[in-house]
C-alpha positions as CSV (number, residue, x, y, z in Angstrom):
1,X,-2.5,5.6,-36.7
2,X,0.6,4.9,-34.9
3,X,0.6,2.4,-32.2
4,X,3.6,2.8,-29.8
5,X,6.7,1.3,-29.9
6,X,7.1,-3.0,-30.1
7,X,6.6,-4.1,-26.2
8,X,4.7,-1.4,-24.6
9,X,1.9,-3.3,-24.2
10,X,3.9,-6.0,-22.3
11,X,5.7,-3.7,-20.3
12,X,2.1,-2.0,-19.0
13,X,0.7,-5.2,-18.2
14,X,3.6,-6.3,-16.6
15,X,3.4,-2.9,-14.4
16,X,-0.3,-3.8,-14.2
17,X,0.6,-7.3,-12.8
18,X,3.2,-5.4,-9.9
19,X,0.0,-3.3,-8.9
20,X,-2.1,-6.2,-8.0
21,X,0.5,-7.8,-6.3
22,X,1.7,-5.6,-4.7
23,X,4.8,-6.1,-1.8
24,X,5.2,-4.6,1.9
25,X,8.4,-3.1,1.8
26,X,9.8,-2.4,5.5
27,X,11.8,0.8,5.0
28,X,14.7,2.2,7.6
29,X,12.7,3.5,10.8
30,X,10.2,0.8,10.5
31,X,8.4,2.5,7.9
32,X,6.4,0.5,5.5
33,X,6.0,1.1,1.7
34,X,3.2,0.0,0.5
35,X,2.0,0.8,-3.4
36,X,3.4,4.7,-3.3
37,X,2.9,5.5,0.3
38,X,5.0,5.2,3.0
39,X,3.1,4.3,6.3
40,X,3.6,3.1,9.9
41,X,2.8,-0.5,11.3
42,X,-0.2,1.0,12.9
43,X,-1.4,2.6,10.2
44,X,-1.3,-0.7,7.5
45,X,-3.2,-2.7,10.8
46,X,-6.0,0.0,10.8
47,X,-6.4,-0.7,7.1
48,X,-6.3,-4.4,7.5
49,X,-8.9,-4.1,10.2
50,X,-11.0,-1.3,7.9
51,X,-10.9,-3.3,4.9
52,X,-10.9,-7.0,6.4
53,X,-8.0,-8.0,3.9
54,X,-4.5,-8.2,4.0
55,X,-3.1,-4.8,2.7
56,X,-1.3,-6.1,-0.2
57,X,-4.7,-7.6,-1.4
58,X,-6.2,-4.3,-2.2
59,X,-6.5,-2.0,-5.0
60,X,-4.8,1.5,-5.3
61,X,-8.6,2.8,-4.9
62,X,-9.4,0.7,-1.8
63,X,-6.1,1.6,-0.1
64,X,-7.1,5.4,-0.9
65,X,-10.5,4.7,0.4
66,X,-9.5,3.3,3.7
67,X,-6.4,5.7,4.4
68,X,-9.4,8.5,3.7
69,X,-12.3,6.9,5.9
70,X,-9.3,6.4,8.3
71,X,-7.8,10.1,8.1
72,X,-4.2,8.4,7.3
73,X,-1.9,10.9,5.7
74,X,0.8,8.5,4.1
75,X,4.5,10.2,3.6
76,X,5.8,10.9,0.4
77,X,8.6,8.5,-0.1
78,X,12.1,9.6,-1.6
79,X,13.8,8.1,-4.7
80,X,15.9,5.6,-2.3
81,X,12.8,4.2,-1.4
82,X,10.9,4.1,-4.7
83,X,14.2,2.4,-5.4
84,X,14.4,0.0,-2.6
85,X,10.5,-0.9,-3.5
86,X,10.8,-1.2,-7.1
87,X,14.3,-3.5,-6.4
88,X,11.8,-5.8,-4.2
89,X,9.2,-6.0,-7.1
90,X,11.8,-6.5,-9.4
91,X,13.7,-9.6,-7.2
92,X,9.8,-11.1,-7.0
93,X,9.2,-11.1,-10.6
94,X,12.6,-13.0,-11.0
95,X,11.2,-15.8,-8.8
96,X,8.0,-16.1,-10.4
C-alpha cells in the first residue's frame, strides 16, 4: 500500500499545531480573522462571553457551536486575507 509522499505527516501535524493555536488577525475595517471566519469585535466578545475562553483557545467545533447558539454569520474571507492570516501563522511559527 502506498503511504504518501516523505513529510506529509509533518506537514499535517504542523497544520494541526496552527489550528490549536490559532491567531486573531485584525483585518482592514477592523475585521477580525479568526480560524476561517472573518468576524467583528463584537462578535469574537459574544463568543468569549458564550464560551468563557479566550477565542483563540477554542476548537474549530466550539467556535462553530457558539457562532450557532449565537446566530453569528461570519464573512467569507478573500485570498488577501487567507494570505494576510496564513503570513501571521507563518511569522509565529518562526519565533517559536
Amino acid at each position: 500500500m502506498r503511504r504518501g509522499r516523505p513529510g506529509m505527516a509533518a506537514m499535517m501535524a504542523r497544520r494541526m499545531m496552527r489550528r490549536r493555536r490559532r491567531r486573531r488577525v485584525i483585518l482592514a475595517g477592523g475585521l477580525i480573522a479568526l480560524g476561517t471566519h472573518k468576524l467583528t469585535s463584537k462578535d469574537v466578545e459574544a463568543i468569549e462571553t458564550q464560551t468563557g475562553k479566550p477565542a483563540e483557545e477554542l476548537s474549530d467545533e466550539e467556535l462553530d457551536q457558539a457562532m450557532s447558539d449565537l446566530n453569528i454569520q461570519g464573512e467569507e474571507m478573500t485570498d488577501e486575507e487567507m494570505a494576510q492570516v496564513e503570513a501571521a501563522e507563518d511569522e509565529e511559527d518562526d519565533v517559536d
